[in-house]
N, C-alpha and C positions, 0 to 999 in steps of 0.2 A: 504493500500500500504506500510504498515511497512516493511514486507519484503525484499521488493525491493528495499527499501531506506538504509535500514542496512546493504543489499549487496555492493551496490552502494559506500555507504560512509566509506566500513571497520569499521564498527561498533558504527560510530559516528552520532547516528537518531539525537539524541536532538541538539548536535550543527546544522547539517543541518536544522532543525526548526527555529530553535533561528535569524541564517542566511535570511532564507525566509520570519522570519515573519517583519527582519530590512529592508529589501528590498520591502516588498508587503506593509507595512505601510504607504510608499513615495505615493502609488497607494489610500491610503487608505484616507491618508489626503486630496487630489484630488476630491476624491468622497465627500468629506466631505464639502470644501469648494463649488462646483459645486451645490450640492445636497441645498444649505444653496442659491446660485443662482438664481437657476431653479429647482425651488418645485412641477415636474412634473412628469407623469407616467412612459416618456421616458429615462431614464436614460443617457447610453452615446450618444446616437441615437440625445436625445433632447439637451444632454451640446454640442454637435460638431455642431449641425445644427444652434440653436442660437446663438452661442458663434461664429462660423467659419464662417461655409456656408452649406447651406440647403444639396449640393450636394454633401459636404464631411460627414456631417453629414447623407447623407445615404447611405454611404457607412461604416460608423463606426457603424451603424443600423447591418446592415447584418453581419458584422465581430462580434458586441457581439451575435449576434442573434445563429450565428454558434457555439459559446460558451453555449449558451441554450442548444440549441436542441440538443448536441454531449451529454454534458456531461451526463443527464438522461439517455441515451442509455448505454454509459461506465458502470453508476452506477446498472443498469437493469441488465448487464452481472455482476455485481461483486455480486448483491442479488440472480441471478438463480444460480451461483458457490457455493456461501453459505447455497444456499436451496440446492442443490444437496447434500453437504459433512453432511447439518442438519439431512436431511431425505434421504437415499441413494437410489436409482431406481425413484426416483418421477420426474416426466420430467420438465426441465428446461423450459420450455416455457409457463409452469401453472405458476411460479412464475411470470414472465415477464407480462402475461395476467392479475392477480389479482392485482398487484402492479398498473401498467396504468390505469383501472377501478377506483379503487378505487381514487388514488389519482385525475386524472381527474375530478370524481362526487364531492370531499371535494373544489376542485379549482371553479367548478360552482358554487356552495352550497355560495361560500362568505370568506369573510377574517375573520370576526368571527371564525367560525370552523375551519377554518388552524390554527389559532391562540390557539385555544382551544388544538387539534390533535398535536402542535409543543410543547405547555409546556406540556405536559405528557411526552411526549418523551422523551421533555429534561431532566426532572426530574430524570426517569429511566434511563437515557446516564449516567448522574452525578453521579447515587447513583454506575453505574454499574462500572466506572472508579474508586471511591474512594474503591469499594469493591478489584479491582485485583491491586488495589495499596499499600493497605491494605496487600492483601496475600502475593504478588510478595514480598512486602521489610519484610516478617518474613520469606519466603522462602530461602530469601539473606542470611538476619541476621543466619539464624539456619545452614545454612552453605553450599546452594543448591547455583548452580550458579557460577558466580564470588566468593561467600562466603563474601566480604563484599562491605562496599556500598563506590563505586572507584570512581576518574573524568575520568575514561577510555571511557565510553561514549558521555562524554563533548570535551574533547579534549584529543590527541595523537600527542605528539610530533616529525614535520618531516611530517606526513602524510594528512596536510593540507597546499593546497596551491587550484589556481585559475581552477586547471581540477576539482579537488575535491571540488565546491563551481559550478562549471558550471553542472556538472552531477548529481550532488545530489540534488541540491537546483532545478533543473529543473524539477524534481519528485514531490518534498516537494511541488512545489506550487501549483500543483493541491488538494491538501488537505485546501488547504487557500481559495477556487475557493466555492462564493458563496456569501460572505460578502456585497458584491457588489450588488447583488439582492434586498435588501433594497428599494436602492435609484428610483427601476422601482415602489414602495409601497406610495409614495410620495402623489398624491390623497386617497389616505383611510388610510393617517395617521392625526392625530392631531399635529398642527405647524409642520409639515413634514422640515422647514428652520432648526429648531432647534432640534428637535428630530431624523432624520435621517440618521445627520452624528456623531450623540453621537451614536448610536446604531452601525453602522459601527465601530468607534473603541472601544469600549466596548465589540463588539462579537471580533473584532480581536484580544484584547488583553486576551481574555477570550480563543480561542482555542488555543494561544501561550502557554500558563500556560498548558491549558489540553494535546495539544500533547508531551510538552517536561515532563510534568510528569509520563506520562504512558509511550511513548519510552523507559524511560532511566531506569525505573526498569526493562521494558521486556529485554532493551538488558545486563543488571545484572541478568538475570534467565540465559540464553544463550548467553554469551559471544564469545563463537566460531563459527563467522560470515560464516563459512566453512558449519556449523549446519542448518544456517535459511533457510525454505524454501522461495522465493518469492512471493508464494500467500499467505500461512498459515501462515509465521512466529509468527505473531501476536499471532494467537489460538496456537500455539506451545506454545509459552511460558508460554500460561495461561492453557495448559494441564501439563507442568510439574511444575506449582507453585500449582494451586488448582487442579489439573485432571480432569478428564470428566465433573462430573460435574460443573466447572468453566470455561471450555470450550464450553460446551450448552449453560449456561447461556450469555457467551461473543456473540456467534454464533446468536443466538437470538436475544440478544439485538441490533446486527450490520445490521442484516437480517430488523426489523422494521425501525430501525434510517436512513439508506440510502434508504431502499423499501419505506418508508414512507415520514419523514423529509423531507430528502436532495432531493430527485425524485420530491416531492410536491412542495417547494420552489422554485427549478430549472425550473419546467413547470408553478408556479404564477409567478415568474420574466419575463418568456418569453409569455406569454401571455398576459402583462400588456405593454410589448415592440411591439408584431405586433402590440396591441390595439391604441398605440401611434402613429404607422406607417400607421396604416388603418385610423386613423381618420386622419391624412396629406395628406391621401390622396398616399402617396409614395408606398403603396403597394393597391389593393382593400381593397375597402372600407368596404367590410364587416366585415371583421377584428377588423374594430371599433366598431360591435354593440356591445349592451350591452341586458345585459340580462332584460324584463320588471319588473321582481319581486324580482331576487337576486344582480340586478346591478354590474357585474361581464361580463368582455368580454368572454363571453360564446361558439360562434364561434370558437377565438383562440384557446382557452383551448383544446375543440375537435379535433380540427387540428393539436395541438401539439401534444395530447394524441395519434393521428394515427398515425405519423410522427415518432413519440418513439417507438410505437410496430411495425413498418415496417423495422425501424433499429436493 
């Protein structure tokens, strides 16, 4: 969603980040001490029901829930966009169909293999950000772009005020949307009290670092926000730092990390949430089974995975 954000904010990604992530941190320390509370599968579902009231508590159930189940759909459409622009004529609804299979069968399969399937990925995210970071700032430096390395991305003076911090930063946070899935991981983690809300702000402050560092050289390749497009911008800028081929490379690596990663996560988080809600009893009960061999709510997972491919 670089794109969109660089429109949005007149060419200022990274401060818009920097913004969202001082503001989502508030949410972050939340989870962190809650999670340290109530060392349970239920996330906010279980801090509002035992903390509040059972019945606001299921109500705050169904609002994160709708947060599950939407955002894997959003993401589905932005991996069938990038598998169409990958491979051109191949139909969008073959990526959607393979992404949901597959990730579904890794979410029954057990937290082992997510876990396994999530550090590759990462690895290849990391190497693939340090590599157009890499390019982007020799493309600056040699005289492509902006030509050198500005705070015009950081800050412009005059052109930051409370519209520009409401419209941009309301973009940015869906790129921060995830973190929070963790705290649903709380039974099949080790000391889940103390380990759960360290991983929470450890990834938070870990994609803080990684968005405002790849932003702010893309918007130093292409500095004229007139230029970006809103879906591509991204891959634009890493076709005219490395070219094609550093564009595939990008295209790919973003096509696995959201069809894969972020899709996976987002349907383990919400499947570990009905499981909390079915075994209350607050929604049926079968919700709660578990699987007899991979001990994994298995039910959900399916119901999620149909509930994805129908949106």
């Amino acid at each position: 969603i670089y794109g969109e954000i660089q429109i949005a904010s007149g060419g200022m990604t990274p401060l818009v980040y920097i913004v969202g992530f001082v503001a989502i941190s508030f949410t972050a320390m939340s989870y962190m001490r809650m999670s340290k509370r109530f060392p349970i599968a239920g996330s906010v579902y279980s801090y509002v029901q035992r903390g509040i009231n059972p019945h606001v508590g299921f109500m705050a159930g169904w609002l994160i829930l709708l947060d599950y189940v939407f955002v894997p759909s959003l993401l589905l459409v932005m991996v069938a966009n990038w598998g169409v622009a990958l491979v051109p004529g191949s139909p969008w609804y073959l990526w959607v169909v393979v992404f949901v299979v597959f990730n579904t069968f890794v979410n029954i399969r057990g937290i082992s293999m997510t876990k396994g399937v999530d550090w590759v990925i990462f690895v290849v995210e990391i190497l693939a950000v340090i590599a157009f970071i890499a390019i982007g700032t020799t493309f600056v430096l040699g005289g492509g772009g902006a030509g050198e390395l500005t705070l015009d991305p950081i800050y412009q003076p005059g052109k930051v005020d409370l519209h520009f911090i409401a419209t941009a930063v309301s973009i940015a946070c869906l790129s921060f949307l995830g973190f929070d899935g963790m705290s649903t991981l709380a039974e099949e983690t080790v000391k889940p009290e103390k380990t759960i809300g360290k991983g929470i702000i450890i990834a938070l402050c870990i994609m803080v670092v990684v968005f405002v560092a790849q932003t702010y050289v893309a918007a130093l390749i292409q500095p004229d926000v007139s230029q970006v497009d809103a879906e591509m911008g991204f891959f634009d800028a890493a076709l005219l730092a490395g070219g094609p081929v550093l564009q595939k490379v990008l295209l790919v690596v973003n096509i696995v990390a959201v069809g894969i990663a972020n899709i996976m996560n987002a349907q383990l988080a919400s499947s570990r949430l009905l499981y909390s809600m079915g075994r209350d009893g607050v929604i049926p009960r079968i919700f709660g089974k578990v699987h007899p061999k991979f001990r994994t709510p298995w039910i959900a997972s399916i119901a999620l995975g149909c509930v994805s491919l129908i949106l």
